[in-house]
VEXDREN-2710 file (C-alpha; in Angstrom, 1 decimal):
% VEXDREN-2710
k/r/px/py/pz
1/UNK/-29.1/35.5/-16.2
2/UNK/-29.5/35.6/-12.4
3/UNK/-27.0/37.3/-10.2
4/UNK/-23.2/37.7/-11.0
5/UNK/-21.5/36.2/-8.2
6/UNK/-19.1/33.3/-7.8
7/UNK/-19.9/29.9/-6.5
8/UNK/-17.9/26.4/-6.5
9/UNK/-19.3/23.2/-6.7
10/UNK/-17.2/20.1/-5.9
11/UNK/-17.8/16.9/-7.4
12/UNK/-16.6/14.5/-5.3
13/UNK/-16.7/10.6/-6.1
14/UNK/-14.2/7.8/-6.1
15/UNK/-11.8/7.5/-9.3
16/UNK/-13.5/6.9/-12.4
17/UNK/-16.8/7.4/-10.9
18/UNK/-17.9/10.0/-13.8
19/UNK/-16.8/13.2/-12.0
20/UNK/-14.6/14.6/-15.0
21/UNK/-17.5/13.8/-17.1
22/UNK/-20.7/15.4/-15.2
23/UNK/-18.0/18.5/-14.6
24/UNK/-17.4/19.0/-18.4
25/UNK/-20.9/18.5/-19.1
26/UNK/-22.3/20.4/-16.7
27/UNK/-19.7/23.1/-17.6
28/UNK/-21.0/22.7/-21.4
29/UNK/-24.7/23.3/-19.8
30/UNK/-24.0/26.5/-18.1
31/UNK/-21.8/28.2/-21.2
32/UNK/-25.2/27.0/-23.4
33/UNK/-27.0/29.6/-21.0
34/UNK/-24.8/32.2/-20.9
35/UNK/-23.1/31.4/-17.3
36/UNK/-19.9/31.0/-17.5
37/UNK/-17.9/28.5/-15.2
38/UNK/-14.2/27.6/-14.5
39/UNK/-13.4/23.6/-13.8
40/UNK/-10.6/23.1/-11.7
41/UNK/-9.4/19.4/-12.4
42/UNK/-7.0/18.2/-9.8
43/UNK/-5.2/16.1/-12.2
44/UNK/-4.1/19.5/-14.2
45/UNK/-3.6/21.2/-11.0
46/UNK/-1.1/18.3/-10.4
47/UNK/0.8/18.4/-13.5
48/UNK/2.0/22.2/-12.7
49/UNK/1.9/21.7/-8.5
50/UNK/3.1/18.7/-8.0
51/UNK/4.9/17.1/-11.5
52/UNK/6.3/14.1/-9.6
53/UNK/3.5/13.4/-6.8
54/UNK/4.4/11.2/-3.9
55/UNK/0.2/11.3/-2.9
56/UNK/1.5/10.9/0.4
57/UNK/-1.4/12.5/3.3
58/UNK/1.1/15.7/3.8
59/UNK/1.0/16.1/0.1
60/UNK/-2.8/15.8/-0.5
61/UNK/-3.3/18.1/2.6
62/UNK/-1.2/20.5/1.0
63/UNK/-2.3/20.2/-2.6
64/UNK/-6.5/20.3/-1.6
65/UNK/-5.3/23.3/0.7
66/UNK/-4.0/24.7/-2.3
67/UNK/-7.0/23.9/-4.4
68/UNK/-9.3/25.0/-2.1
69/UNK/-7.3/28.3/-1.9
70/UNK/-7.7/29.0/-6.0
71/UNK/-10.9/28.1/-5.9
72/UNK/-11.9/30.8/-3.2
73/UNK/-9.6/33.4/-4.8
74/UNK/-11.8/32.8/-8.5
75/UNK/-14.8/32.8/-6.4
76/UNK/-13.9/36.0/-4.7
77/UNK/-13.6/37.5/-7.9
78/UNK/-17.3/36.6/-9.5
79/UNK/-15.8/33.4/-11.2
80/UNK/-18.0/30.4/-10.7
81/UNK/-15.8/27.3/-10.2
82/UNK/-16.4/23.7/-10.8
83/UNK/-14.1/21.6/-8.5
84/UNK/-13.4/18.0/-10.2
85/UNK/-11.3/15.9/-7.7
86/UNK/-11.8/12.8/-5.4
87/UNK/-10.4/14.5/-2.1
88/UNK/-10.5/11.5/-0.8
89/UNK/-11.2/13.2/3.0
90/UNK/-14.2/15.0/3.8
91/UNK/-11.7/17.7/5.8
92/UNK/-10.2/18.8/2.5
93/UNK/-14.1/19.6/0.7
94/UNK/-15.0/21.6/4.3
95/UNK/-11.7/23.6/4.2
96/UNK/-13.0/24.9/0.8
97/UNK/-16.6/24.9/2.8
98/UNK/-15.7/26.8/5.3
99/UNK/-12.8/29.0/2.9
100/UNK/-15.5/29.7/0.1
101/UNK/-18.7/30.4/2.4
102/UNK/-21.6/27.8/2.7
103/UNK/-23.6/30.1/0.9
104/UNK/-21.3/30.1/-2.2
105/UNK/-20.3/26.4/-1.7
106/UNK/-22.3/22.7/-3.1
107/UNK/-20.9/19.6/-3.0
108/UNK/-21.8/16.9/-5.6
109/UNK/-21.5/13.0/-4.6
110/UNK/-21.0/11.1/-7.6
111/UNK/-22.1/7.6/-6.3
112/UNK/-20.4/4.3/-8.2
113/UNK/-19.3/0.7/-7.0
114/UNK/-15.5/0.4/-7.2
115/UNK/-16.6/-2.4/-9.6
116/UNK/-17.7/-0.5/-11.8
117/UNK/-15.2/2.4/-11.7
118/UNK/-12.9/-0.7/-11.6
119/UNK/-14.1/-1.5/-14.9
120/UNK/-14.4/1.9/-16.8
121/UNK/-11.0/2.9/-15.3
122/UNK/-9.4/4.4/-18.4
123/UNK/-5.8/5.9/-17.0
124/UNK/-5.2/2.0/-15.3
125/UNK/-4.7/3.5/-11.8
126/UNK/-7.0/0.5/-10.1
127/UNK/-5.0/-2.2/-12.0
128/UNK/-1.8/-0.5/-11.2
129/UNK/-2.8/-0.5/-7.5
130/UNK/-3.9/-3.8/-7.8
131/UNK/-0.1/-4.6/-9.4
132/UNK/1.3/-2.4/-6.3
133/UNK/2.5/0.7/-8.4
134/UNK/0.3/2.6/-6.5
135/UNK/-0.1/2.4/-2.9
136/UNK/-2.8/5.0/-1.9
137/UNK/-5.4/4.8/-4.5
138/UNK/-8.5/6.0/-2.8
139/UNK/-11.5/3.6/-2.5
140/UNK/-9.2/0.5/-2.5
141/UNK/-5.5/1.6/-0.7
142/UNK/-6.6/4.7/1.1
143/UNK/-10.1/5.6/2.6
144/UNK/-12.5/7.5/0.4
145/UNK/-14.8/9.7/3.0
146/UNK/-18.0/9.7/1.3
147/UNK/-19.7/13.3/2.1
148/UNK/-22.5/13.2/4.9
149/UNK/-24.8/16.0/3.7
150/UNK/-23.9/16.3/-0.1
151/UNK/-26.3/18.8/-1.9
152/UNK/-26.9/16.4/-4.9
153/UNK/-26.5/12.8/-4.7
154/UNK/-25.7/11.1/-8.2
155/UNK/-25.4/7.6/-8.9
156/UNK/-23.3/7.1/-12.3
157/UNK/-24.3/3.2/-12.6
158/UNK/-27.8/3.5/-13.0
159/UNK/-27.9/7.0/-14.4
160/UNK/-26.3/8.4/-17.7
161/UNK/-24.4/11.4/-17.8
162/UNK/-26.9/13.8/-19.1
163/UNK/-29.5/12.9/-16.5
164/UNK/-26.7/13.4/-14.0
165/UNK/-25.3/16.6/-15.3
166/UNK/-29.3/18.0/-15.4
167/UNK/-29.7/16.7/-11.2
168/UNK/-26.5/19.2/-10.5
169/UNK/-27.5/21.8/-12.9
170/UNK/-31.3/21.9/-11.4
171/UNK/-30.0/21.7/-7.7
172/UNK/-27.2/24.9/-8.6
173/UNK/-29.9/26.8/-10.2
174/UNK/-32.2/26.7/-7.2
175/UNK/-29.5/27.0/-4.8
176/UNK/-27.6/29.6/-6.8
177/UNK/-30.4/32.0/-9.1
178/UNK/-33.3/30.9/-6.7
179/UNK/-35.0/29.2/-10.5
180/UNK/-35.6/26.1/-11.5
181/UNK/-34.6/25.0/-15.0
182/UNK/-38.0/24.8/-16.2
END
């Protein structure tokens, strides 16, 4: 199907917005039509480059440099990439802009009140930021830059995941094969 040649997407939201979940499934999606993509979770990307992170600014400059970098590297070498990570700043999604190629490159707001990730917040990180355990949770310690021109806008608290995935997946392949999914 279509051309062969890498892309990323990053799918960017505030913690427990959905992102992990519209990047699986819209991962699941692609493999169903024979397009094969590679999802780069920051929190797995953190287990091997930073086991014991301080999520200080220098730190997250450093590790969404580095993210950025892997992504362009797969993207460089026909693999289609699926970024799943706050990055709290807009700078770190433009570095991997601006790295990757606009024309390679679509970033995915995933739109959610903090009440609501608040509430479907799984790994405890708001109620541990709440308790002080962590100090630079974005959305609530640290800002979260929303993006100002995101290519699809998807709001997780009045959408489900499969009409969120099927938004991304319909924007990609316009913006990506030149088709829609019809």
């Amino acid at each position: 199907m279509g051309r062969s040649q890498g892309w990323a997407i990053w799918i960017t939201g505030l913690p427990s917005s959905g992102k992990s979940t519209i990047a699986h499934g819209l991962a699941r999606r692609l493999a169903e039509m024979g397009i094969r993509a590679q999802v780069l979770e920051s929190d797995e990307l953190r287990r091997v480059l930073t086991p014991k992170p301080t999520y200080t600014e220098q730190e997250r400059d450093w590790f969404y440099g580095v993210m950025a970098w892997i992504g362009w590297l797969l993207v460089r070498n026909e693999v289609n990439v699926i970024f799943d990570a706050t990055a709290n700043k807009r700078a770190y999604r433009e570095r991997a802009r601006r790295l990757i190629g606009p024309e390679r490159f679509m970033e995915v707001f995933v739109r959610c009140p903090i009440e609501v990730c608040m509430r479907r917040d799984r790994k405890g990180l708001y109620k541990m930021a709440l308790e002080g355990k962590i100090k630079s949770l974005p959305g609530l310690q640290a800002p979260y830059e929303e993006p100002l021109e995101p290519d699809v806008i998807v709001d997780t608290s009045s959408a489900g995941p499969e009409e969120c995935v099927e938004a991304v997946l319909k924007k990609l392949l316009e913006k990506f094969y030149g088709e829609g999914t019809s």
